[in-house]
Each structure stands twice: as C-alpha cells, then as structure tokens.
C-alpha positions as CSV (number, residue, x, y, z in Angstrom):
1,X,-124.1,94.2,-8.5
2,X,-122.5,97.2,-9.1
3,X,-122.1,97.6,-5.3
4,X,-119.5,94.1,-5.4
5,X,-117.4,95.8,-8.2
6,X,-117.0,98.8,-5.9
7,X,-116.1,96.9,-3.0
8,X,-113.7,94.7,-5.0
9,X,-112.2,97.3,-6.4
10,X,-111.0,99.0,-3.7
11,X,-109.9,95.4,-1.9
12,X,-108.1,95.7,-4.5
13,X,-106.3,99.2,-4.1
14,X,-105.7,98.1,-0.5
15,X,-103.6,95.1,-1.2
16,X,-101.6,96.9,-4.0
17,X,-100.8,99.9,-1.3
18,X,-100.5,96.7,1.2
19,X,-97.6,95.6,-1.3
20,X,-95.9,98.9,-1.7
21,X,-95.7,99.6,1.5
22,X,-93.9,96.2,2.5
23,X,-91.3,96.5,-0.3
24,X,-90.9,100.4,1.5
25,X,-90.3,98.4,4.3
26,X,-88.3,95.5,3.3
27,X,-86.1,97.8,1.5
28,X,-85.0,99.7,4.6
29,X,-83.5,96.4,6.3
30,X,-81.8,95.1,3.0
31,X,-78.8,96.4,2.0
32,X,-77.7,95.4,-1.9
33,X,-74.8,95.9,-3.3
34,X,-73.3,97.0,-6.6
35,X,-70.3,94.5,-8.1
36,X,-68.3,95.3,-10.7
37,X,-66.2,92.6,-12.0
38,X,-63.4,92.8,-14.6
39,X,-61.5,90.2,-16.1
40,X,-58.1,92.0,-17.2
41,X,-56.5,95.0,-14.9
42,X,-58.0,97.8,-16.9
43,X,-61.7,99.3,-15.5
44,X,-64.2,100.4,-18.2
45,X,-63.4,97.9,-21.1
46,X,-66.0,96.0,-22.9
47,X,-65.3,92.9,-20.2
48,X,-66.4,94.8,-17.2
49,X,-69.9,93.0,-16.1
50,X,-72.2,94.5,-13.3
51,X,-74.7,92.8,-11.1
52,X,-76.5,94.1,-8.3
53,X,-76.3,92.0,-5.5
54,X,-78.8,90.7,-2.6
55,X,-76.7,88.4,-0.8
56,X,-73.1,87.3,-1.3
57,X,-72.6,83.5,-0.9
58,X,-68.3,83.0,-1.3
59,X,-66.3,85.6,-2.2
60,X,-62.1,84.3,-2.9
61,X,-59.7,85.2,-5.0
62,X,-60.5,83.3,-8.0
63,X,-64.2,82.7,-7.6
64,X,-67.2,85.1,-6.3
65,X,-71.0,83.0,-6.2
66,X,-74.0,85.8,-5.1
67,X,-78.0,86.0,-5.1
68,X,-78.6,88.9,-7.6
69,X,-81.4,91.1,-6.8
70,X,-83.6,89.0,-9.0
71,X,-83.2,86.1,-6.5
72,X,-80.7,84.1,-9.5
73,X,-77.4,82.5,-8.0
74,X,-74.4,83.4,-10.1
75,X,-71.1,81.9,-9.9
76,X,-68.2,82.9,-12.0
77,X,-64.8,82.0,-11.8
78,X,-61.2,83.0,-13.0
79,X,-58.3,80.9,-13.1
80,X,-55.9,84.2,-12.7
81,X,-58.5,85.6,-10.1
82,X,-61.1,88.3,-10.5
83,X,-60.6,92.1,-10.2
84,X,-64.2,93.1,-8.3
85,X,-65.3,96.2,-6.6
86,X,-68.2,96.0,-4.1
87,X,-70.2,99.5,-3.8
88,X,-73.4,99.4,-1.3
89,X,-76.2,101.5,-2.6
C-alpha cells in the first residue's frame, strides 16, 4: 500500500513540473501587452483603467475589444474616442 502512495505521489510531482514547464514554454511565444486607457486627456487620474492583454480583437478610434490575459473579451467604447497606450512586456 504504501508503495501506490509513493508512486502516486511522485506522478504527481511529474505532471506539476510537466505544467510548469509548458507555461515556461508557452510564455516565450506569447507576447502580452500592457493597455492603458484613459477617458479624458490627462494620464494618471482616477479614470485611467489597465488591462493586460493576450490578443487584441479591433482596435479604432472610438472603440478597442481584446482577450485579457484571463481569457475574458472586453469591449469598451467612447463616443469622443479613447486615449490608449499599448506597452509589450
């Protein structure tokens, strides 16, 4: 008995290295991205929102839609148009 809980349990460390190592992986092919969005002219106020981006979808003048890191799709529009940076980490 005792012999099964070993052997699981180190099945077990395997996959979770297994895992780490394909995120390691993954992450070297993905790029993601930092946006900044502000709804006014002025940077830094209490209206600036950040996301960190997988994927952009449609990016205009007036409306930006983008997978977040979390795998969500956000949309947001402006009727005078959004003020966005774009940063890659």
């Amino acid at each position: 008995m005792k012999e099964k809980i070993g052997v699981m349990s180190k099945i077990k460390a395997f996959f979770r290295k297994l895992k780490e190592y394909w995120i390691k992986l993954k992450s070297k092919f993905i790029k993601l991205h930092k946006l900044t969005i502000s709804y006014n002219h002025t940077w830094g106020d209490s209206d600036d929102q950040t996301y960190i981006v997988k994927k952009f979808l449609v990016t205009k003048e007036k409306y930006i839609k983008f997978r977040t890191e979390s795998n969500q799709i956000v949309e947001l529009r402006g009727a005078e148009g959004l003020n966005y940076r774009i940063e890659e980490l």
